[in-house]
Short mmCIF file of the C-alpha atoms (twelve columns), coordinates in Angstrom:
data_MODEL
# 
_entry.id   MODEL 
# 
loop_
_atom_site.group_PDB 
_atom_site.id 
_atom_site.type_symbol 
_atom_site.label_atom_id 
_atom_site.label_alt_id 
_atom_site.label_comp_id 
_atom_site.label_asym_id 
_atom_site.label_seq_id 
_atom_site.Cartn_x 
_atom_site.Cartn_y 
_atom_site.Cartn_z 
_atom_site.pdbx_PDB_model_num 
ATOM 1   C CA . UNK A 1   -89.219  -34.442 -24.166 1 
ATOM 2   C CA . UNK A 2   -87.263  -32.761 -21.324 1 
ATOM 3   C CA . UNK A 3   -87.469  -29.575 -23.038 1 
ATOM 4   C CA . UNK A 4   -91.066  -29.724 -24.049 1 
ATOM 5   C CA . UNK A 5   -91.734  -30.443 -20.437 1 
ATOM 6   C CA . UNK A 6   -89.871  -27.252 -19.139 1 
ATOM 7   C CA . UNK A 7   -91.559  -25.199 -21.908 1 
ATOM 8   C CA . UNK A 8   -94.973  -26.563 -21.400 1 
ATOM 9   C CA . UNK A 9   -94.089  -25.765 -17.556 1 
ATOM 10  C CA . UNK A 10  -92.972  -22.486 -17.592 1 
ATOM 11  C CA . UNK A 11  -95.958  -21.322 -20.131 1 
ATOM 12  C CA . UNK A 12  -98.539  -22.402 -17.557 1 
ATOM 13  C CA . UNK A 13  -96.428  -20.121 -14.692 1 
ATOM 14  C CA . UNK A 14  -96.282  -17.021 -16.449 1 
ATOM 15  C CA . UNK A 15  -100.164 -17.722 -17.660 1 
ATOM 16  C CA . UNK A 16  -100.991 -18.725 -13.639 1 
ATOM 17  C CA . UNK A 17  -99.086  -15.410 -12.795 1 
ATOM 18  C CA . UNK A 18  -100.980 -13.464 -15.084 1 
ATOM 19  C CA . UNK A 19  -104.289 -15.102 -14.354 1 
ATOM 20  C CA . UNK A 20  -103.302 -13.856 -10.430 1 
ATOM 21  C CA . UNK A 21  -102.024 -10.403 -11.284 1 
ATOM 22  C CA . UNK A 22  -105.539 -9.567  -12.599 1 
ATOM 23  C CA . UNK A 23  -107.689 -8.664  -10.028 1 
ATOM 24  C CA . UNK A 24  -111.629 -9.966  -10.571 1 
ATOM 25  C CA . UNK A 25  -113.932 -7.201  -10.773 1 
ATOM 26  C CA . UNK A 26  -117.601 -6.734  -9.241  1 
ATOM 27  C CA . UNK A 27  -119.918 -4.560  -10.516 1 
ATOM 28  C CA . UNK A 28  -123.108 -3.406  -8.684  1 
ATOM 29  C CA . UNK A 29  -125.995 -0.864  -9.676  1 
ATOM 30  C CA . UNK A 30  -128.730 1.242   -7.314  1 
ATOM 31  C CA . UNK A 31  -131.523 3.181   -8.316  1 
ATOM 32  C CA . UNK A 32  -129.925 6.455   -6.388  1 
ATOM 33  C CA . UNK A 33  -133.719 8.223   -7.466  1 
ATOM 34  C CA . UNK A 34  -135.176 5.528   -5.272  1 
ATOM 35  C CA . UNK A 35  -132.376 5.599   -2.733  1 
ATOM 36  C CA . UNK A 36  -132.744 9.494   -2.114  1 
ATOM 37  C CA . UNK A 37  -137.196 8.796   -1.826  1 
ATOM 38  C CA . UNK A 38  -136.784 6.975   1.081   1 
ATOM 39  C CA . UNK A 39  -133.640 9.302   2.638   1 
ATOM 40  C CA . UNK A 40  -133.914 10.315  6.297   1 
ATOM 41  C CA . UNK A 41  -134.510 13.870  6.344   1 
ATOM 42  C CA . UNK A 42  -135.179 14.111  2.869   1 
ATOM 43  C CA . UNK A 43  -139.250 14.646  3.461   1 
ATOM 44  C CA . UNK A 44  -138.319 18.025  6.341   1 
ATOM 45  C CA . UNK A 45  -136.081 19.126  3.717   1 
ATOM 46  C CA . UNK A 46  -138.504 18.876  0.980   1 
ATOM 47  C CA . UNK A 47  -141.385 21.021  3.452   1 
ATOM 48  C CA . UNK A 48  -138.440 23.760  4.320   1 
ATOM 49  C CA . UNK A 49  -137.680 23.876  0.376   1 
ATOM 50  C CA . UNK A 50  -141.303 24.263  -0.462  1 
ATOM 51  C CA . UNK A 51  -141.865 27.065  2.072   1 
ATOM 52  C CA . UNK A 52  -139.117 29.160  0.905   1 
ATOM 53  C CA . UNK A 53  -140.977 28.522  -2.574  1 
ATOM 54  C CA . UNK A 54  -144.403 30.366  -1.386  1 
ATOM 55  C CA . UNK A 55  -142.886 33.159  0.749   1 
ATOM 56  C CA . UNK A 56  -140.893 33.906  -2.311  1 
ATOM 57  C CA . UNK A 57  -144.009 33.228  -4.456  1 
ATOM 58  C CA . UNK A 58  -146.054 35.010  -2.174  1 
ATOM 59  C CA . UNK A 59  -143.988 38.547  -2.511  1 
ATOM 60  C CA . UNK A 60  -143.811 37.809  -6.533  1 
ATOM 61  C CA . UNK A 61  -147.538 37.925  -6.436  1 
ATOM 62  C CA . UNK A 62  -147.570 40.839  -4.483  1 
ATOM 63  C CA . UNK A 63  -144.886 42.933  -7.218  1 
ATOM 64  C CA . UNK A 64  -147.305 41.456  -10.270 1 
ATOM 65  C CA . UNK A 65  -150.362 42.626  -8.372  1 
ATOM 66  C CA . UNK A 66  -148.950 46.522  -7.718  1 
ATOM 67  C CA . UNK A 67  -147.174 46.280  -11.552 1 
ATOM 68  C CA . UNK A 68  -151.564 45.405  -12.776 1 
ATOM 69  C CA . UNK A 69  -152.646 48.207  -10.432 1 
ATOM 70  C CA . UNK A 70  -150.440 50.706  -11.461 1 
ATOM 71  C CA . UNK A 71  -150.982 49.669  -15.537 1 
ATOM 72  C CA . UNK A 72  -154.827 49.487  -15.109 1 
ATOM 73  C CA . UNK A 73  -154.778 53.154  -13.607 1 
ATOM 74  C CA . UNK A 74  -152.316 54.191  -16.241 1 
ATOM 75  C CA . UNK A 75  -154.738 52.494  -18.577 1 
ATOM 76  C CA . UNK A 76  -158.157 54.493  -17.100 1 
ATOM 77  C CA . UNK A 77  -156.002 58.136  -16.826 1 
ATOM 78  C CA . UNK A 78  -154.122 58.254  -20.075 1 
ATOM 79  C CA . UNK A 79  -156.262 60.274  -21.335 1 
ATOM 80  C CA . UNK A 80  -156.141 63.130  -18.805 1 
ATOM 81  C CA . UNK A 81  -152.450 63.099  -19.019 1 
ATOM 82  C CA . UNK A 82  -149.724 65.130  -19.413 1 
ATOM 83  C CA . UNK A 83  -147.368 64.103  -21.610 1 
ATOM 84  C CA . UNK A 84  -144.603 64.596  -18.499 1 
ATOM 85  C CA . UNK A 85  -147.199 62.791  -16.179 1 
ATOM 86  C CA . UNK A 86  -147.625 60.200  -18.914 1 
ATOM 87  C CA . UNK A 87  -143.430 59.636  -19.308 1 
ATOM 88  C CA . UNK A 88  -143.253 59.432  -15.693 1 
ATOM 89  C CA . UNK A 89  -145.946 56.767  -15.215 1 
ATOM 90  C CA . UNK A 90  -144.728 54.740  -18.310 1 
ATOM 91  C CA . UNK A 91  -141.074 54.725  -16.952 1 
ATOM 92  C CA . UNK A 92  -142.430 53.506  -13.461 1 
ATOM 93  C CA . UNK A 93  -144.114 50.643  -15.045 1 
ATOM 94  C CA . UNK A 94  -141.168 50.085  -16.891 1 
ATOM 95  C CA . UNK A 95  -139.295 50.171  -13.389 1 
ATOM 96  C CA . UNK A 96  -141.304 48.109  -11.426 1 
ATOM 97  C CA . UNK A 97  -141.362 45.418  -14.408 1 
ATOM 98  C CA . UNK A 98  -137.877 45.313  -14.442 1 
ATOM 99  C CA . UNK A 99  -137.477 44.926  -10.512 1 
ATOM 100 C CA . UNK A 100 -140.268 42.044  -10.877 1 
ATOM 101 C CA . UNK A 101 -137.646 40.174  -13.764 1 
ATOM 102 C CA . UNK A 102 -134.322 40.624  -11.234 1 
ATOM 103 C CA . UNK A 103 -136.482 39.066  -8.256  1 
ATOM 104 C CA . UNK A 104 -137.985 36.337  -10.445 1 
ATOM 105 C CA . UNK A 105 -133.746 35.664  -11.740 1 
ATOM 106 C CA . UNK A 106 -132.887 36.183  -7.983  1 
ATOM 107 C CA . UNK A 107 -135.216 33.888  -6.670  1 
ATOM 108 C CA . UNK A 108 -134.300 30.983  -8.950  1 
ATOM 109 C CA . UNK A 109 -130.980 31.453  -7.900  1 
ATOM 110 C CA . UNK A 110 -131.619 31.587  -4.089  1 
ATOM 111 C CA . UNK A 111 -133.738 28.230  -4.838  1 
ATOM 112 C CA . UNK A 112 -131.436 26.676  -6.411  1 
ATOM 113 C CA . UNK A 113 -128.943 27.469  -3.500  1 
ATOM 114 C CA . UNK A 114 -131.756 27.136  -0.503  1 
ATOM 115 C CA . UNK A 115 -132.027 23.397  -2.861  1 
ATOM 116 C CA . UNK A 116 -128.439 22.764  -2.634  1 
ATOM 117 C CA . UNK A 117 -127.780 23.516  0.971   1 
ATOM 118 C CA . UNK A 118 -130.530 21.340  2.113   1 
ATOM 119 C CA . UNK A 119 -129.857 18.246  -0.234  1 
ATOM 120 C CA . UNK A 120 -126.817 18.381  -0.055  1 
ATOM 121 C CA . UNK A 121 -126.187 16.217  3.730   1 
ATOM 122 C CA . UNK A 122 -128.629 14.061  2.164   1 
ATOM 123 C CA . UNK A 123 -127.028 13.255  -1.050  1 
ATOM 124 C CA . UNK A 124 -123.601 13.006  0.548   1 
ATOM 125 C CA . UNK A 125 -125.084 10.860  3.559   1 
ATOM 126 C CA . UNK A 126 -126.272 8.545   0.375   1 
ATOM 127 C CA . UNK A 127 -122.939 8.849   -1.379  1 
ATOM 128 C CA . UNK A 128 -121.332 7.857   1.596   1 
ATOM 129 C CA . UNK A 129 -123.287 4.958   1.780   1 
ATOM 130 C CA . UNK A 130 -122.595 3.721   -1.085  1 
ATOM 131 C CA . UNK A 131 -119.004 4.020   -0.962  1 
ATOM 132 C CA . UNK A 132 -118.749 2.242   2.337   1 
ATOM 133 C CA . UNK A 133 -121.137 -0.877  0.498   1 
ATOM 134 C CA . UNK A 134 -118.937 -0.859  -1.986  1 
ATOM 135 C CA . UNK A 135 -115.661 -1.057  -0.566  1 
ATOM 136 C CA . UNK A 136 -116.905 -3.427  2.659   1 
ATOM 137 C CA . UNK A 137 -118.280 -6.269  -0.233  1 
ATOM 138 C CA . UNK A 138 -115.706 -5.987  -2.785  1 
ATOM 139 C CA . UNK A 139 -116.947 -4.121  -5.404  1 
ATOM 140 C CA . UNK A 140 -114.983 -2.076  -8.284  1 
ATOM 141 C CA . UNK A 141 -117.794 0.001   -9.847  1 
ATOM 142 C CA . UNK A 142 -121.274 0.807   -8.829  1 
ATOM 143 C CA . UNK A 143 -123.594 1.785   -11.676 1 
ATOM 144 C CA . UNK A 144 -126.542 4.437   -10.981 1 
ATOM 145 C CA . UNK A 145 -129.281 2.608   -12.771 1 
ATOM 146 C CA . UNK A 146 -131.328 5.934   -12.328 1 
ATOM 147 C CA . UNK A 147 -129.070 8.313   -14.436 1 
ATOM 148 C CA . UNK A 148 -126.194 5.768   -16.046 1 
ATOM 149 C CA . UNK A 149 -123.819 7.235   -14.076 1 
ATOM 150 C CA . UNK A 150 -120.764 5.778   -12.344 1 
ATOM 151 C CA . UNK A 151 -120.742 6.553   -8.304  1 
ATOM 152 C CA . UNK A 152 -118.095 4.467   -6.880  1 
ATOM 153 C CA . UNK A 153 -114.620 3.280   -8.471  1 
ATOM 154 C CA . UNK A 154 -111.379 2.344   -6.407  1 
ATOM 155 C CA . UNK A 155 -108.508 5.089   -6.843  1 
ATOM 156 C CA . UNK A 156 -106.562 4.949   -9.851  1 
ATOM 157 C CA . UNK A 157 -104.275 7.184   -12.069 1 
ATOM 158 C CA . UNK A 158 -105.561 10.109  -13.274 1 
ATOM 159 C CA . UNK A 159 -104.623 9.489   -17.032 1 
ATOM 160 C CA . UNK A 160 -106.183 13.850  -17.423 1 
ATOM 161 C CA . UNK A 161 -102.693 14.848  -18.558 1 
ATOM 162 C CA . UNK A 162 -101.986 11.727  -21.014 1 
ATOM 163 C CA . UNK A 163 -105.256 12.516  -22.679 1 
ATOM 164 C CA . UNK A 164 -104.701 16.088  -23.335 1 
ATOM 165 C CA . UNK A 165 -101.401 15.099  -24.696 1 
ATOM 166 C CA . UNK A 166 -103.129 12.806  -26.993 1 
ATOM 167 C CA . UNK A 167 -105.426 15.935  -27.840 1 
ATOM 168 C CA . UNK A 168 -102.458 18.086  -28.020 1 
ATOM 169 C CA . UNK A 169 -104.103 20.463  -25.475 1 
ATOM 170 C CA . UNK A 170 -101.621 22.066  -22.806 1 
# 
């Protein structure tokens, strides 16, 4: 009886210690598409964005307008031509339709950057946020309802180099 009591006693300590060593965890979600609507800031960044859209709109126009120009008057003077005149006039259309791709690729790129450098304070103001919300009320993960990703979880190992093992990847 002695013996059962002892075992019966120190089953319930290790399963009370192992009850304590697990820590409880909290999960929490935001809707970061909703979060970042109603972001100080968010609206003058949103006006500078859009006017670096029509100035660069603006001079795109301008390119397409010269590249119809030029292409309507080689259209109307083909005839009349020579065939050096003719080369010459074909390869500056071909030119100027080229320079009117780079600027279209260079624009999007410059966007995409003039995007980034604006957002950016904003989205890492939000981040921020979130992390200090999370850590001051006790949560482990924070879900973003918005995109299903995960924005917030407490440090832990990296486990990059057992995976790759696993994978046999160096």
């Amino acid at each position: 009886m002695k013996k059962t009591f002892l075992m019966f006693f120190a089953v319930m300590i290790a399963l009370g210690s192992t009850a304590y060593a697990q820590k409880t965890i909290k999960l929490g979600h935001i809707n970061s598409s909703e979060l970042m609507q109603i972001m100080p800031g968010k609206d003058s960044a949103q006006t500078a964005f859009q006017a670096e859209v029509e100035r660069l709109d603006k001079d795109l126009r301008a390119m397409q307008e010269e590249l119809q120009t030029k292409y309507n008057d080689y259209q109307e003077r083909q005839a009349q031509m020579t065939d050096l005149i003719r080369k010459t006039k074909e390869q500056e259309i071909t030119d100027l339709n080229q320079r009117i791709n780079t600027y279209r690729q260079n624009a999007e790129e410059l966007l995409q950057a003039k995007e980034k450098e604006l957002l950016q304070p904003i989205i890492d103001r939000a981040k921020q946020a979130i992390t200090d919300v999370a850590k001051e009320n006790g949560y482990t993960y924070i879900f973003d309802t918005s995109a299903g990703t995960l924005l917030y979880q407490p440090e832990s190992d990296d486990i990059m180099a057992l995976v790759k093992k696993k994978l046999g990847l160096k």
